[in-house]
N, C-alpha and C positions, 0 to 999 in steps of 0.2 A: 252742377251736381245732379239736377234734373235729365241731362241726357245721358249721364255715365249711367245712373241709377233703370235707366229706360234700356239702353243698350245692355247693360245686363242681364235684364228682364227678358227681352229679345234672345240674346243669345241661349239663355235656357231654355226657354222654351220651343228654339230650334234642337237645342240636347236632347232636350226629352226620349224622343223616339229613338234616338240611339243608345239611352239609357234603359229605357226601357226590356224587357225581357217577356214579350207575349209567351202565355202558355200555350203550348201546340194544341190543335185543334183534337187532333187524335186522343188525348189525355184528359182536356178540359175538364169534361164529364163522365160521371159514371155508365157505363162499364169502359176502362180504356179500351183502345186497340190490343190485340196481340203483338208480342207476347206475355202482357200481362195477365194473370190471370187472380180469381178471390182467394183471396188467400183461405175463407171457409170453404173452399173446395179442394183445398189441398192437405187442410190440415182439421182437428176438430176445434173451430172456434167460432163462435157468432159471425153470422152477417156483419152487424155494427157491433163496434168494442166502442163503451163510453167513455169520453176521453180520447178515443185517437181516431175512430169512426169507419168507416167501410175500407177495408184493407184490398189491395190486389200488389201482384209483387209479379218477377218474368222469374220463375220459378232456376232460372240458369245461373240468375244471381245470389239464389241462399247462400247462407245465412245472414248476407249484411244486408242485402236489397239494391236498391233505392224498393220501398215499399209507399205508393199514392194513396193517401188517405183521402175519404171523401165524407160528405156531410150527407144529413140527410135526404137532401135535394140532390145529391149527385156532385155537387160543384168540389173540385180538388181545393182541400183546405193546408196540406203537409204530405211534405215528403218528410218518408223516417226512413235512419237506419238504423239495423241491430247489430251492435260489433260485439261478437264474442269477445271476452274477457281473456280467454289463451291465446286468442289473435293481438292481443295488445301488449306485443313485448317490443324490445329494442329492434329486433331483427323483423319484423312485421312492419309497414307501416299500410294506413287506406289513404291513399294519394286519389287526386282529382275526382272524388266523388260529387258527382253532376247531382243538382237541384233540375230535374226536367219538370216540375213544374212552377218553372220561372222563380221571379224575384222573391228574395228571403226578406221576409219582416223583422222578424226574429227568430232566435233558436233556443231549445231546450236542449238538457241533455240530461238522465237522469236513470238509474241504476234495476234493472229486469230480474230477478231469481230466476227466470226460464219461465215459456209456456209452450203448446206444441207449436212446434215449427220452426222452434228455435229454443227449444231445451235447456241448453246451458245456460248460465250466466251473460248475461251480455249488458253492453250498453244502449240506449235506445238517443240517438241522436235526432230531433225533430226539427227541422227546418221550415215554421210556420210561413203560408203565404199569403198567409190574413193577419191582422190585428191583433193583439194579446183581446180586446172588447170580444172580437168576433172568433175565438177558440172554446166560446160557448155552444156553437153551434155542430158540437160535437161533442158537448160533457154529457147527453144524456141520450 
């Protein structure tokens, strides 16, 4: 039992790395690469929004994103998206939307009246890549 139990062990931990999903170096940290850019430069909103934290978004993908949130150290905590509510019909669908900053911990998903930059109703899909412990680090 001792060696099945060992070989298991083993074999995980050769997984790992293939499981794994590093974040790109490009991303990691505040400010990304282009073409992302702050979203308070695009639109009128804070630097940090508390609660979702430093936004930057590649301005080609509005209204849905992928939009990198970051803390206030700079480190990417979520990726969010904003799905309009009229983009949500039968005849609509948002297929393969990529997490580019890597492995999802967990996800929220939870309902927007609009703000600028995305006006309408929508949904905010958030793709945490931290801990539900460490989404503290952007409530304020």
């Amino acid at each position: 039992m001792k060696i099945q139990s060992l070989a298991g062990v083993m074999l995980a931990a050769l997984a790992l790395p293939v499981l794994a999903h590093e974040v790109p170096a490009d991303i990691a940290k505040s400010p990304p690469a282009t073409p992302f850019a702050a979203v308070s430069g695009l639109v009128t909103l804070p630097d940090f929004l508390p609660g979702m934290g430093q936004l930057f978004v590649d301005p080609a993908t509005l209204p849905a994103g992928p939009f990198l949130a970051y803390d206030h150290d700079g480190v990417l905590v979520s990726t969010i998206y904003m799905l309009p509510l009229s983009q949500l019909t039968p005849d609509h669908r948002f297929e393969d939307l990529p997490s580019p900053g890597g492995a999802v911990d967990h996800v929220d998903v939870y309902y927007n009246a609009g703000h600028p930059g995305v006006e309408e109703p929508h949904i905010h899909v958030v793709l945490w890549h931290v801990p539900v412990a460490e989404e503290a680090r952007v409530a304020q």
